[in-house]
N, C-alpha and C positions, 0 to 999 in steps of 0.2 A: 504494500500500500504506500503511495506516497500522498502529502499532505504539505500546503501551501498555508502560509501565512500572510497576511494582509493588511497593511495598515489602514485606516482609513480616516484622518483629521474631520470633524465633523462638530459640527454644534448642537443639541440634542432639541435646543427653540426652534431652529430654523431648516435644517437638514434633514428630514424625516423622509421628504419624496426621495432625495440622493441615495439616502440609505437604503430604500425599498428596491431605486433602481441597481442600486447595486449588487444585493444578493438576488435579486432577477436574473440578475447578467453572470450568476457564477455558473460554471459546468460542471463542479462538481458537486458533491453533496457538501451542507456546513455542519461541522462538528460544533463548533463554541463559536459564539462570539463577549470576547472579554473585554471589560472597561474600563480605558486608562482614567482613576478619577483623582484630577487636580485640588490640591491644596493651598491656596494661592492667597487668600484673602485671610482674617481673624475667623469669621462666620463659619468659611470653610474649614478649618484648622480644627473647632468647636465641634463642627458636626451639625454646625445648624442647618448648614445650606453644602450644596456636594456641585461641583463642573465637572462634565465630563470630556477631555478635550481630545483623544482618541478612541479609538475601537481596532483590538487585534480582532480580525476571523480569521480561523481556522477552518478550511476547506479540504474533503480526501477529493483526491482527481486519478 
């Protein structure tokens, strides 16, 4: 089996059709998709509030 890795920079407000077309457009099946979540502010740091500012997928081809 081999298995591809993906990055994909994404904002989770506004990126929502990008991401749809994007696993549309994989060929193979997706195993995970994981999310990078940024700590950048006080709030976030806290746990109030969480950015998500990439996505790994993981795809077998």
């Amino acid at each position: 089996m081999n298995y591809k890795v993906h990055r994909l920079d994404i904002n989770m407000y506004q990126d929502q059709h990008m991401l749809e077309c994007f696993l549309n457009s994989l060929k193979g099946e997706v195993i995970s998709i994981i999310p990078n979540v940024a700590k950048t502010t006080f709030a976030q740091i806290y746990g109030i509030t969480r950015k998500i500012d990439f996505l790994l997928i993981v795809d077998k081809i």
